[in-house]
C-alpha positions as CSV (number, residue, x, y, z in Angstrom):
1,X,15.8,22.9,4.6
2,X,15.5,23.4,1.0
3,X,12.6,22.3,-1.4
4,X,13.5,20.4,-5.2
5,X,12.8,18.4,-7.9
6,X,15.1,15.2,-7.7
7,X,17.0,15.1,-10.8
8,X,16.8,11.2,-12.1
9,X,20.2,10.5,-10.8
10,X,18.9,10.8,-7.7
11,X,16.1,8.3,-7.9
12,X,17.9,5.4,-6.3
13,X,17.7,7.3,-3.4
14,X,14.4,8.4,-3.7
15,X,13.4,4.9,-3.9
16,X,15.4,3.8,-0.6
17,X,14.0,6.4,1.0
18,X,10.3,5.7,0.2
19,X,11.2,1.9,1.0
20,X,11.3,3.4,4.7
21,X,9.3,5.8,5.1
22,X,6.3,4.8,7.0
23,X,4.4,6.3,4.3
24,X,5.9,4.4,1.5
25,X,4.8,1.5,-0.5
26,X,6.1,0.4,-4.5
27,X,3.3,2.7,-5.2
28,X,5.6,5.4,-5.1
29,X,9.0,4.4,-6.2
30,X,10.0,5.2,-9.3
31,X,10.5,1.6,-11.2
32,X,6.5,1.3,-10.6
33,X,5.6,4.0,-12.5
34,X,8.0,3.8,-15.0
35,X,6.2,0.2,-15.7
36,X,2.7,2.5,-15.8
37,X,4.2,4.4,-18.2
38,X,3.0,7.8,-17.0
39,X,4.4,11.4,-16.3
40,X,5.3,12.0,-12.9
41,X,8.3,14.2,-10.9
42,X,9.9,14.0,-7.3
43,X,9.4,16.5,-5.0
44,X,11.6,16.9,-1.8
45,X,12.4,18.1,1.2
46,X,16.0,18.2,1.6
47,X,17.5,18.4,5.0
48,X,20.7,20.5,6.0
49,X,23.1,17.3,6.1
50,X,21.5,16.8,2.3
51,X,19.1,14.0,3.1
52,X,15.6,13.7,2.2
53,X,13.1,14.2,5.3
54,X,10.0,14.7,2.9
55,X,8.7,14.0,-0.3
56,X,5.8,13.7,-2.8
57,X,5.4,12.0,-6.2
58,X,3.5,14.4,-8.5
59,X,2.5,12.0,-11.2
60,X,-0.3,12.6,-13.7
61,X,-3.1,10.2,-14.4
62,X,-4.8,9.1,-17.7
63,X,-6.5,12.2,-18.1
64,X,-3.0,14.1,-17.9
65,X,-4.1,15.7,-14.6
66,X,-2.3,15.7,-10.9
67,X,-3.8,12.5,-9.7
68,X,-3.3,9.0,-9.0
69,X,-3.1,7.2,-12.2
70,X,-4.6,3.9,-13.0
71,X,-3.4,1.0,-10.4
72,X,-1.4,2.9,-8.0
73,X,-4.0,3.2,-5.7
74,X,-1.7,5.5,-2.8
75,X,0.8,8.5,-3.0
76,X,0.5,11.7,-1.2
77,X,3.0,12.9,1.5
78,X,6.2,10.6,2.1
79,X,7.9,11.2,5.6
80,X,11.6,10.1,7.3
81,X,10.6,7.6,9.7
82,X,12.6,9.9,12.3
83,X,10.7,12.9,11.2
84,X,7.6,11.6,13.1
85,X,6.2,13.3,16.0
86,X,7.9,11.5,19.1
87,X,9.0,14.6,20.8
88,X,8.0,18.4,20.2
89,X,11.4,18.8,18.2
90,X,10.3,16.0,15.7
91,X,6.9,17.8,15.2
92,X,8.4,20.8,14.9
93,X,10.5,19.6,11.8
94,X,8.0,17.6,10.4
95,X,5.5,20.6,10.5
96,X,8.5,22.9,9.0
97,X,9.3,20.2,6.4
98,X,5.3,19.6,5.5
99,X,4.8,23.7,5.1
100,X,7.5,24.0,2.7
101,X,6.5,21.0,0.5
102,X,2.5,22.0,0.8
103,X,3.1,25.7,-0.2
104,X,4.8,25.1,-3.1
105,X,2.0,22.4,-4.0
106,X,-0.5,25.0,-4.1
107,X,0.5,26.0,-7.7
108,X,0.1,22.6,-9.3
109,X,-4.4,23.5,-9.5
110,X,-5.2,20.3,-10.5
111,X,-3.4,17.9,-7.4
112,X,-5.7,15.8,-6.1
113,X,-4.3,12.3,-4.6
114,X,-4.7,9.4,-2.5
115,X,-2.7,9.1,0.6
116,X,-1.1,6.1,1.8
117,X,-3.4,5.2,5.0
118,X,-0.3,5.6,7.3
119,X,-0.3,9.6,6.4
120,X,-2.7,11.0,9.4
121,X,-1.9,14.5,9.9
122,X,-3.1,16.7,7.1
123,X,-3.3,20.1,9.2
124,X,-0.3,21.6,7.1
125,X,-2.9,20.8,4.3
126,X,-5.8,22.6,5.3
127,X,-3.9,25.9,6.9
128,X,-3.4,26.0,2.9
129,X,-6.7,25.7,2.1
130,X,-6.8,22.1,0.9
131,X,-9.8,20.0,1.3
132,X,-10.0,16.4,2.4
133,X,-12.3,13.0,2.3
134,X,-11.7,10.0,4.4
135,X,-11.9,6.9,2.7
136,X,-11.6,3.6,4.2
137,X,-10.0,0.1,3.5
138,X,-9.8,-3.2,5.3
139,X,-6.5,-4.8,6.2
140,X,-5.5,-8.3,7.2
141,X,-2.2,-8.2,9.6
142,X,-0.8,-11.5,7.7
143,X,1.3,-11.7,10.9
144,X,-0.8,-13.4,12.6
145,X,-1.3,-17.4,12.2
146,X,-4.1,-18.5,9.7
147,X,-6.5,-20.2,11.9
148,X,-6.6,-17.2,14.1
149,X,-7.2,-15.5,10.9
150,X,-9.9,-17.5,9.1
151,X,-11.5,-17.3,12.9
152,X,-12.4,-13.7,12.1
153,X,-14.5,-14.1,8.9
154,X,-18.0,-13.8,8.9
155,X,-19.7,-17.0,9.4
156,X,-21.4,-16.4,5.9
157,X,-18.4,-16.0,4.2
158,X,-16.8,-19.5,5.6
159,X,-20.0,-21.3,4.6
160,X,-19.4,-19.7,1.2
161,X,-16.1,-20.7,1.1
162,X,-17.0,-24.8,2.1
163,X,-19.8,-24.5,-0.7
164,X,-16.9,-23.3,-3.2
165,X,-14.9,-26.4,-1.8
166,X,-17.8,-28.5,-2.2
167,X,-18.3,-27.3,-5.7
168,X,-14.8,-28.6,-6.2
169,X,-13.8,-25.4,-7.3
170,X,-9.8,-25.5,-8.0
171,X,-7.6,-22.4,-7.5
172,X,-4.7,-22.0,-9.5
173,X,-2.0,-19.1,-9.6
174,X,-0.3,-17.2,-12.2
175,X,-3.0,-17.5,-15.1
176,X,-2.6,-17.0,-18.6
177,X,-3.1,-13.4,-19.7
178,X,-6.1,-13.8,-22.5
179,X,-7.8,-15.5,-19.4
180,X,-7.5,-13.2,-16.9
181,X,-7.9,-9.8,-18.8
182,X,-11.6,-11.9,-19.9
183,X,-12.7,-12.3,-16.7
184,X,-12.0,-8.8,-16.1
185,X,-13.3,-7.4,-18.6
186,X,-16.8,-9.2,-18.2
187,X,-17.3,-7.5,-14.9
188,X,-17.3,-4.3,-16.5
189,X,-19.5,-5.6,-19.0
190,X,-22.1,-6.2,-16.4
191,X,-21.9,-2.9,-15.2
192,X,-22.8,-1.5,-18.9
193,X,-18.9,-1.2,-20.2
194,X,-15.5,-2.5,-21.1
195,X,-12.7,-2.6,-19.1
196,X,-11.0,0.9,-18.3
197,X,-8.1,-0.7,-19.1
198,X,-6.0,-0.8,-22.7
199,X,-5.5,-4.9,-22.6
200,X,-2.4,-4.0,-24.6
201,X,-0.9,-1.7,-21.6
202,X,-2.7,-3.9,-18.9
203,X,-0.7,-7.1,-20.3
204,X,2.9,-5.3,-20.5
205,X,2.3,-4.4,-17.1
206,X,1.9,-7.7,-15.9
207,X,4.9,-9.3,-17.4
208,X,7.2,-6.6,-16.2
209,X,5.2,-6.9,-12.5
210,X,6.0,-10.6,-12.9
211,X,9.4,-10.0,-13.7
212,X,10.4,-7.8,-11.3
213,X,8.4,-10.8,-8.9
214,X,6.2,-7.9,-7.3
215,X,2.7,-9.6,-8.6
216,X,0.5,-12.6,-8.5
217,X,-2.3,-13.8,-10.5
218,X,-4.6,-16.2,-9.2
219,X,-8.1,-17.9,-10.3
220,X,-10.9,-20.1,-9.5
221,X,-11.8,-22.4,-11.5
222,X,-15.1,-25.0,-11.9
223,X,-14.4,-28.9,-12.0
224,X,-15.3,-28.6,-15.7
225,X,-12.1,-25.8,-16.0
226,X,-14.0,-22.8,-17.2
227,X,-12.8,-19.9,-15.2
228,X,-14.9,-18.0,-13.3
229,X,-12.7,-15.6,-10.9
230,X,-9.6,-14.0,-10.8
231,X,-7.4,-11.5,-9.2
232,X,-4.6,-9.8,-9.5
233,X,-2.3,-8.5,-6.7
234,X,1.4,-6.8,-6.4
235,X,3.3,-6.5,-3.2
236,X,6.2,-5.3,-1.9
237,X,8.0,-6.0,1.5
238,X,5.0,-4.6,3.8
239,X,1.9,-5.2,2.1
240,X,0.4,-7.3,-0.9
241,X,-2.1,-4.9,-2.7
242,X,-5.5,-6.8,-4.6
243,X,-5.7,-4.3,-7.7
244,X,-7.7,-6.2,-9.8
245,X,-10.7,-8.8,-8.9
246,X,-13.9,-9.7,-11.5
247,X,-16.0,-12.6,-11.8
248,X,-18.0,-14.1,-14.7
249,X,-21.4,-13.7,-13.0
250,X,-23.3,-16.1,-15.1
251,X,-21.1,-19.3,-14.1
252,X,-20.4,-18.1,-10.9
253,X,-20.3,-20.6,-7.9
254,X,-21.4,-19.0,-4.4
255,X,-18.1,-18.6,-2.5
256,X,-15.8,-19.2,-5.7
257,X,-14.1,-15.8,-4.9
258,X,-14.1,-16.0,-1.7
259,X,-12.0,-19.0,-1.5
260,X,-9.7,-17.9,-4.2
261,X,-8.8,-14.8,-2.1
262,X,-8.8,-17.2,0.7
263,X,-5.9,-18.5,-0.9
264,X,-4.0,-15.7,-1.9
265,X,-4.2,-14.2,2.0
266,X,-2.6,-17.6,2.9
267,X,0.2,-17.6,-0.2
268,X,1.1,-13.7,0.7
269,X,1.1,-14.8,4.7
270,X,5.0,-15.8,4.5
271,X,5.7,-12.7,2.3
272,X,4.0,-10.2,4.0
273,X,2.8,-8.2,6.8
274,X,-0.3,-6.9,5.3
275,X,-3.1,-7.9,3.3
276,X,-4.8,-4.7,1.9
277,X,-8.1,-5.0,-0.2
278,X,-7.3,-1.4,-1.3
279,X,-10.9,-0.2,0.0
280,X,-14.2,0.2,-1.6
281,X,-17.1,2.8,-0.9
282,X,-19.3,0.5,-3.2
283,X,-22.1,-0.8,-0.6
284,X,-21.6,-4.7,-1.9
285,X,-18.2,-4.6,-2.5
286,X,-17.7,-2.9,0.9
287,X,-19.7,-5.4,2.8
288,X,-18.0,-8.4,1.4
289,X,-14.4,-7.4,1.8
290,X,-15.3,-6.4,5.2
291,X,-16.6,-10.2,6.2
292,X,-13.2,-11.2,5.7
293,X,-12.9,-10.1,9.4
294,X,-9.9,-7.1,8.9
295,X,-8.9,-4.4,10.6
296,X,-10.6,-1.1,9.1
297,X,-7.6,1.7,7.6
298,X,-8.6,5.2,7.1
299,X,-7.0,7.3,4.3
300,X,-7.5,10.6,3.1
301,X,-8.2,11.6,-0.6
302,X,-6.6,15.2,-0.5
303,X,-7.0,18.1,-3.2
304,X,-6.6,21.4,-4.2
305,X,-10.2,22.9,-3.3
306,X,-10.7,25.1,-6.7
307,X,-13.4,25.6,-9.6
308,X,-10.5,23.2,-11.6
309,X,-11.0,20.6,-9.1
310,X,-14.6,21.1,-8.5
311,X,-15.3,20.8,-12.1
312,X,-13.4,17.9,-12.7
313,X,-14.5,15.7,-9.8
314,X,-18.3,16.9,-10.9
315,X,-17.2,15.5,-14.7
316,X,-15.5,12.6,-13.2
317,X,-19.1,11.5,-11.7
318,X,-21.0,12.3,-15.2
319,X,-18.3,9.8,-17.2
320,X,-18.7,7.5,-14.4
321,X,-22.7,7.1,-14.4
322,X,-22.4,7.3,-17.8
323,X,-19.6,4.4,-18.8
324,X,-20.2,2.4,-15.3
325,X,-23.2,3.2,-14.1
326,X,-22.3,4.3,-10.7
């Protein structure tokens, strides 16, 4: 086994591989971040017949550090489906393969990433000296038919949603941009801030998402039209992903966005084999995902434990409280 840097030649491969791996989602393929627009290289594991058993995507976020940038909510460790541990040879090689990739990660001070929630053995990790934080998100197995589906909700959350119906609240999909970004942008302004987002970036993103038919827009909307939810969502053959969700507080209809991801769980149901509301620790936001009945996914949140690290994540909570107010 050697250790490299794919050279951009080699991305197509790259991006088969991660289509496999148990690990992989469009979060890490290439063509995603290119349409982010950030820095990022491929690290491998390359077996002896020249295949790739392991990888990472090192990509830098907004603040030109080692971490997940903006929307791509899960990278981390990438394995070969065949690498995992179904005999002690396959552990073996996947420990061998992990060791290789995690020492040379140790000089990049700054890594600290979000795993994809399939990644579950991080012990190469901490014999490094890593650190690591389990997060949680809830997932709906779209595989199952939707009345056995909507039978797991909380009972609040379907009374919300036949208030929202009563309401005559209309959903609609794929909605115009200016619309959209507003909606989004008003639920930061409740929290005491813009949108984190440039509206400029955040709108190319969409239309190349939309072109390459990996996202879907949707919205609720009152019987007088004014918009007063929205989400956005990108998917790829496993799972859909909701990235983006706001509503406008002060027209809000109880159960408006609750029937509008109603909706988009039973649009992504065909496409699909997972709904995942990409996790919150926020104690509302938490709760009302969680009424939509699915299963709960553990990831981990892995770093480099250093004083570059510690400082950052302690400045990181400063800019928060101060721009959010959490």
């Amino acid at each position: 086994m050697i250790i490299k840097t794919l050279e951009k030649s080699f991305y197509s491969d790259w991006n088969s591989f991660v289509r496999k791996s148990p690990q992989g989602s469009l979060f890490s393929e290439t063509w995603y971040l290119d349409i982010l627009k950030v820095k990022y290289q491929v690290l491998c594991v390359i077996d002896e017949d020249n295949s790739i058993i392991a990888g990472i995507v090192l990509a830098k976020n907004q603040i030109n550090t080692y971490s997940n940038p903006m929307l791509d909510k899960y990278l981390g460790v990438l394995l070969k489906d065949e690498v995992l541990p179904r005999s002690q040879k396959t552990l073996s090689k996947q420990y061998k393969a992990q060791e290789l990739l995690v020492s040379d990660l140790k000089k990049y001070k700054s890594f600290d990433y979000y795993f994809h929630s399939n990644y579950t053995n991080w012990i190469p990790f901490y014999w490094k000296g890593f650190t690591q934080q389990t997060r949680y998100t809830y997932r709906i197995n779209l595989k199952e038919n939707i009345d056995d589906i909507q039978k797991k909700f909380h009972g609040n959350l379907r009374n919300d949603i036949k208030n929202a119906i009563k309401n005559d609240i209309n959903i609609i999909r794929d909605i115009d941009f200016d619309s959209f970004f507003d909606i989004i942008n008003k639920t930061f302004l409740r929290q005491g801030s813009k949108a984190p987002f440039d509206k400029l970036k955040l709108k190319s993103f969409i239309e190349k998402m939309n072109n390459k038919g990996c996202y879907n827009s949707f919205a609720a909307r009152d019987s007088k039209g004014n918009t007063i939810a929205v989400c956005g969502i990108v998917h790829d053959s496993k799972s859909s992903y909701l990235i983006l969700n706001g509503i406008d507080i002060k027209k809000h209809i109880r159960g408006a966005n609750a029937l509008m991801l109603f909706e988009s769980i039973k649009y992504y149901q065909s496409k699909c084999n997972l709904y995942d509301f990409e996790g919150s620790m926020l104690p509302g936001v938490e709760q009302f995902y969680r009424r939509f009945g699915g299963e709960l996914a553990s990831y981990y949140r892995i770093w480099s434990d250093n004083f570059f690290n510690y400082t950052k994540t302690k400045a990181k909570k400063v800019y928060k409280k101060m721009r959010y107010g959490r």
